[in-house]
C-alpha positions in Angstrom: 0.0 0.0 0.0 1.5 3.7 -0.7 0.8 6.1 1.3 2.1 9.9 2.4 3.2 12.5 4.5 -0.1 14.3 4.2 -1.8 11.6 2.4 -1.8 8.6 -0.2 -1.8 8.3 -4.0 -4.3 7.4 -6.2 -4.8 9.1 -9.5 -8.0 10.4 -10.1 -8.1 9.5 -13.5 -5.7 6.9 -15.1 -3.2 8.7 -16.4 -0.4 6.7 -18.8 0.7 3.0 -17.6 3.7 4.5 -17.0 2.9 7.1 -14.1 0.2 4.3 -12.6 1.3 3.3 -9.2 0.8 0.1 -7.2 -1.5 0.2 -4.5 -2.1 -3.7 -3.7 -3.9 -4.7 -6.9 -3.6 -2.1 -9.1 -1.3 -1.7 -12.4 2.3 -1.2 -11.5 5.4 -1.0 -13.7 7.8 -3.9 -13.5 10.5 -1.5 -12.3 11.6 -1.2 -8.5 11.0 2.6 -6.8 13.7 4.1 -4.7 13.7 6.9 -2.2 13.9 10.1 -2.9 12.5 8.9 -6.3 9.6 11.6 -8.0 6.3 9.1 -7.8 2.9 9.3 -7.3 3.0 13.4 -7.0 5.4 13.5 -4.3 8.7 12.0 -3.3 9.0 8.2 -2.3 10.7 8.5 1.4 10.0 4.7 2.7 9.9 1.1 1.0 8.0 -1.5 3.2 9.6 -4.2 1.3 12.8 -5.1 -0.6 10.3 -5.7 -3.8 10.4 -1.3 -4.0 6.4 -1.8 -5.1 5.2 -0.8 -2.0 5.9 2.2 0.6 5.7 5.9 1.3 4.9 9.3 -0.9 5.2 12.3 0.8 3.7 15.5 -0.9 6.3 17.9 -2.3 4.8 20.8 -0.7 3.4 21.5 3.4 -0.4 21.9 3.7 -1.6 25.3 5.2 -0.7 25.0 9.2 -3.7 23.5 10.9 -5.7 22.6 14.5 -6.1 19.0 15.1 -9.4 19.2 16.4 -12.8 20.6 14.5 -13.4 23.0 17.8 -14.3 20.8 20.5 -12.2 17.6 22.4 -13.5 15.1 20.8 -12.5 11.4 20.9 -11.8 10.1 17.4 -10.6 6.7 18.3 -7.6 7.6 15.6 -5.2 5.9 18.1 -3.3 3.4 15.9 0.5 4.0 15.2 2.0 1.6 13.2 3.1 2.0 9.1 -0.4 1.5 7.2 -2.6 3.4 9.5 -2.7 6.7 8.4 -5.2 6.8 6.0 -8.2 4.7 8.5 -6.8 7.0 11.6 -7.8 9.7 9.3 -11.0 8.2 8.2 -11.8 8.2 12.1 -11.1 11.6 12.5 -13.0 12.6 9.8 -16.1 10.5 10.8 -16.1 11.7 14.0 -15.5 15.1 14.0 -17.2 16.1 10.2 -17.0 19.0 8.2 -15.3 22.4 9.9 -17.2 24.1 11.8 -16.4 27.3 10.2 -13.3 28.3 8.0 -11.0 29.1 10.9 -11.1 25.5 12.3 -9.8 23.9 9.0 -8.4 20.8 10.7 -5.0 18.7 9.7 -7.1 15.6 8.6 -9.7 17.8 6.7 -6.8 19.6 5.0 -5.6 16.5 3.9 -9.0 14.6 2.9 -9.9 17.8 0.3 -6.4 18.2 -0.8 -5.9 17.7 -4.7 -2.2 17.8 -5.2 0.1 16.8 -8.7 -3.2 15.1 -9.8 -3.9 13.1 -6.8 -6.9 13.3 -4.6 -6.5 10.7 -1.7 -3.8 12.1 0.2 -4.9 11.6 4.1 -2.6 12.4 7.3 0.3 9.9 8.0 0.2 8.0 11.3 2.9 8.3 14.1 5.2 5.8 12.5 4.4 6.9 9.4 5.9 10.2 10.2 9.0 9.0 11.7 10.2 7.7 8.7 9.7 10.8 7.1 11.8 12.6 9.7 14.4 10.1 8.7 14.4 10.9 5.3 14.2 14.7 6.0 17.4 15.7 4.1 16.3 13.0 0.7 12.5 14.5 0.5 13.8 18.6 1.6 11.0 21.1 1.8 10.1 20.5 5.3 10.2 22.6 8.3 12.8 21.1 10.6 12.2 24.4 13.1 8.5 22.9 13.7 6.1 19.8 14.5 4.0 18.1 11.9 0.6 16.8 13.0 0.1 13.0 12.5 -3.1 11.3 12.8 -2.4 9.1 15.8 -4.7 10.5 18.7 -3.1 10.7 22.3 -6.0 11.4 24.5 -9.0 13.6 24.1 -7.3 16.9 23.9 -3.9 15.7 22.7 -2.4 14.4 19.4 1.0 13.4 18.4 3.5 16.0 16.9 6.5 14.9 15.2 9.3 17.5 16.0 11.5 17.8 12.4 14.3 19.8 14.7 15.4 16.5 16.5 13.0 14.1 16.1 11.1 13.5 19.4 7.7 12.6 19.3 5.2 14.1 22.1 1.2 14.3 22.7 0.7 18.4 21.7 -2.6 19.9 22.6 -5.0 19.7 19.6 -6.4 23.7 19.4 -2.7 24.7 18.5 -1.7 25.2 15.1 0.9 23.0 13.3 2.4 22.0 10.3 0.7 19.5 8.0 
């Protein structure tokens, strides 16, 4: 499964066989992807698998900064970490907390479900491992703002999420009213 910094890649329409991308069972070329490689509309920064077919995108540009929440604590039950939960942690936030409220509480997961970036529409917010290994790869993808956090979509409590710091690289539970980087 790909998937992204601020979300995963999809086409939405099938461009030519030859920028198609493998998500499970979908059309892939025969050759192997590499990181730092231009794919998918961003930059491949992680490979699950020594097959290169399968790993990470990030977007090539930040999102506007964002809130984690939609105006109120809420409890998504976005709490899952691990590589390849991204994209249902941000279903869960986007389930339970819905459209913004208003246009000042654009939130990190919304920003990334309505984002249509370099012809892709499915981009969603990575999980906490998910941005780890893009704090790894900082100095291959460049672009990033290693003086600030990026919001992930792994929930810490009811009015905390996790922030991935791009200075140093420590993770910690950051209240979810204050505006970060997605």
């Amino acid at each position: 499964m790909c998937l992204a910094i601020s979300c995963s890649k999809e086409p939405m329409q099938n461009p030519l066989a030859a920028s198609t991308q493998t998500i499970d069972n979908t059309t892939v070329q025969a050759r192997k992807h590499f990181i730092g490689e231009r794919f998918g509309g961003g930059i491949v920064f992680y490979l699950a698998d020594t097959t290169g077919k399968h790993g990470l995108i990030a977007d090539t540009v930040d999102l506007p900064p964002a809130f984690w929440w939609n105006g109120t604590h809420t409890v998504t039950g976005a709490t899952a970490k691990g590589i390849g939960t991204g994209k249902e942690n941000t279903l869960a936030i986007l389930r339970a907390q819905g459209q913004p409220i208003s246009a000042y509480y654009n939130y990190a997961a919304w920003e990334c479900h309505k984002s249509v970036r370099s012809g892709y529409n499915d981009w969603f917010l990575p999980s906490r491992d998910e941005l780890y290994e893009l704090y790894k790869q900082k100095n291959v993808v460049g672009g990033l703002d290693t003086n600030g956090g990026y919001w992930n979509s792994s929930e810490f409590n009811d009015t905390n999420a996790w922030i991935q710091n791009f200075n140093d690289g420590p993770q910690f539970g950051n209240t979810k009213y204050y505006n970060n980087n997605v």
